[in-house]
C-alpha positions in Angstrom: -4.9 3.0 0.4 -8.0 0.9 2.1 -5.7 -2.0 2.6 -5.9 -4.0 6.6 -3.3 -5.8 8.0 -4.5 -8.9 9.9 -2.3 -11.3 12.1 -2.6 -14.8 12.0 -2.9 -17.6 14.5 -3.6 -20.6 13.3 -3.4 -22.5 9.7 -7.2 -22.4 9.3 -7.3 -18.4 9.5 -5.0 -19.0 6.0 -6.2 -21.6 4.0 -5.4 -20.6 0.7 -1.9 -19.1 1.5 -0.2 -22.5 1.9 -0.2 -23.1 -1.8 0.7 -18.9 -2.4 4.1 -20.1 -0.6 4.8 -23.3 -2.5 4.9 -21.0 -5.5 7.0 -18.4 -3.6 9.5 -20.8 -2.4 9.6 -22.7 -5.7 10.7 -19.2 -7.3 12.8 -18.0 -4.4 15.0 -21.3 -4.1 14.8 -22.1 -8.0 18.6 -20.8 -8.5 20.3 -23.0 -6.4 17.8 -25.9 -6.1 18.1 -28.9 -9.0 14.2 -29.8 -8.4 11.5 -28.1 -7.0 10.7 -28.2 -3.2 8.6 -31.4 -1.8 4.8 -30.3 -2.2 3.1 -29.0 1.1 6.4 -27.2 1.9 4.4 -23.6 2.4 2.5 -25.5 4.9 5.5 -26.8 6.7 6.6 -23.4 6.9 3.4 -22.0 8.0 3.4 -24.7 11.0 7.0 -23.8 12.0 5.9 -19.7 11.9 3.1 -20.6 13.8 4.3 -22.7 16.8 7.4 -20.7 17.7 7.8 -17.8 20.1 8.2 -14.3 17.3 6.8 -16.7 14.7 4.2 -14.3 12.8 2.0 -14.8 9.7 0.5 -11.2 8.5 -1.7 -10.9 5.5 -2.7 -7.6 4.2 -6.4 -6.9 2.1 -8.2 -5.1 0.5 -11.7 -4.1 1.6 -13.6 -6.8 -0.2 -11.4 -9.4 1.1 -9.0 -10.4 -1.7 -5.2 -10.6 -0.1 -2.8 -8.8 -2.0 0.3 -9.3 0.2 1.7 -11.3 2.8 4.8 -11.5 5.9 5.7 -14.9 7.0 8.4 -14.4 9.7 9.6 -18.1 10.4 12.4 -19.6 12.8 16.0 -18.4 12.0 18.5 -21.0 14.2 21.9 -19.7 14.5 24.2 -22.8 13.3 27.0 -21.8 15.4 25.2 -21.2 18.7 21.8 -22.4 18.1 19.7 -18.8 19.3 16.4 -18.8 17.7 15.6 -15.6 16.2 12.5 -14.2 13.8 13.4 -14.3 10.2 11.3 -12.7 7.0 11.6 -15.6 5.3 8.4 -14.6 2.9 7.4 -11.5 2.3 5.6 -10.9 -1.1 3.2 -7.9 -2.6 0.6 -8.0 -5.5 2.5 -6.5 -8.5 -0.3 -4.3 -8.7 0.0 -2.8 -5.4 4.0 -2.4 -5.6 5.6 0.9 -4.6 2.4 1.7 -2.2 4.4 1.7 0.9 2.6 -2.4 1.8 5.8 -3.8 2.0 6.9 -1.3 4.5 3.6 -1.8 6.4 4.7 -5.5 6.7 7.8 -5.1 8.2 6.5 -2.1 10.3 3.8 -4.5 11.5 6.6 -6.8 12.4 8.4 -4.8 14.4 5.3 -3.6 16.3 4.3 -7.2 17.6 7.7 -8.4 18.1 8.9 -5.3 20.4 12.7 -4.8 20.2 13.9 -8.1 19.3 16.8 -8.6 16.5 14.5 -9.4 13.2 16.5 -11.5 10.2 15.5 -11.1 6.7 16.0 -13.5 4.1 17.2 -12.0 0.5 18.5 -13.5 -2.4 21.5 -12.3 -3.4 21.1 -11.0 -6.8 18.0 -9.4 -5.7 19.3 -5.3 -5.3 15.3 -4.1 -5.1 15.2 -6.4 -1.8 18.7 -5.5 0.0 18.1 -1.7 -1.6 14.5 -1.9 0.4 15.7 -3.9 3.3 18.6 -1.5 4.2 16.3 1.5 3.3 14.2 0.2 6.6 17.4 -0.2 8.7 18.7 -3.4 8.2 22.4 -4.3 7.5 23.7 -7.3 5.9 25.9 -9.5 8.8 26.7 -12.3 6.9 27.0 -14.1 3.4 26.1 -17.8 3.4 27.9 -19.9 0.4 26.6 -23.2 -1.4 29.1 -25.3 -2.9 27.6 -27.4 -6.0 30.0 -30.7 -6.9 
């Protein structure tokens, strides 16, 4: 697999991914949300990944260029003590290039430039292939977070 993993330091480096991650939170917050996100929120995130300390943005390609997957590790504030931690909050690979092992490399990549730091991950909770993967790599589900809807 010819695919390279780049790190990201600045929103002009990733022009085109802000409007990859308005799509990807509109489908990842659809279940519990009555109307889509407010536009430019895959920027917002992208800001937020990008000015904190173990904020990462990680983009994978192939060798002419075209991104087929991406890592956006974002700010994960703990509501009961208010620690900051890294959180997946996006991570997303080209149908096409599923089952490769590129999610993997992701989060592999992620651990690399963070060191040995606790790293969340964001999953829905219907989504088994996520969890399956996510505990497959070594992490453990801490917590369950409810929404009540009136």
């Amino acid at each position: 697999m010819d695919v390279t993993l780049k790190l990201h330091s600045s929103l002009e480096d990733v022009p085109s991914l802000a409007a990859d991650l308005d799509l990807y939170i509109v489908e990842a917050t659809q279940e519990w949300r009555d109307s889509p996100p407010p536009a430019g929120t895959g920027a917002r995130l992208l800001e937020r990944a990008l000015g904190m300390e173990g904020g990462l943005v990680l983009t994978a390609h192939l060798a002419g260029g075209e991104r087929i997957g991406y890592c956006v590790v974002g700010p994960l504030v703990d509501p009961l003590v208010g620690d900051h931690r890294p959180m997946i909050v996006a991570l997303w690979v080209d149908p096409d290039w599923r089952h490769r092992g590129l999610a993997g490399a992701l989060v592999g990549r992620v651990h690399d430039e963070l060191g040995a730091v606790v790293v969340g991950a964001r999953a829905a909770h219907n989504d088994d292939a996520l969890i399956s993967m996510g505990e497959r790599w070594g992490f453990v589900r801490s917590f369950e977070v409810m929404f009540h809807e009136p």
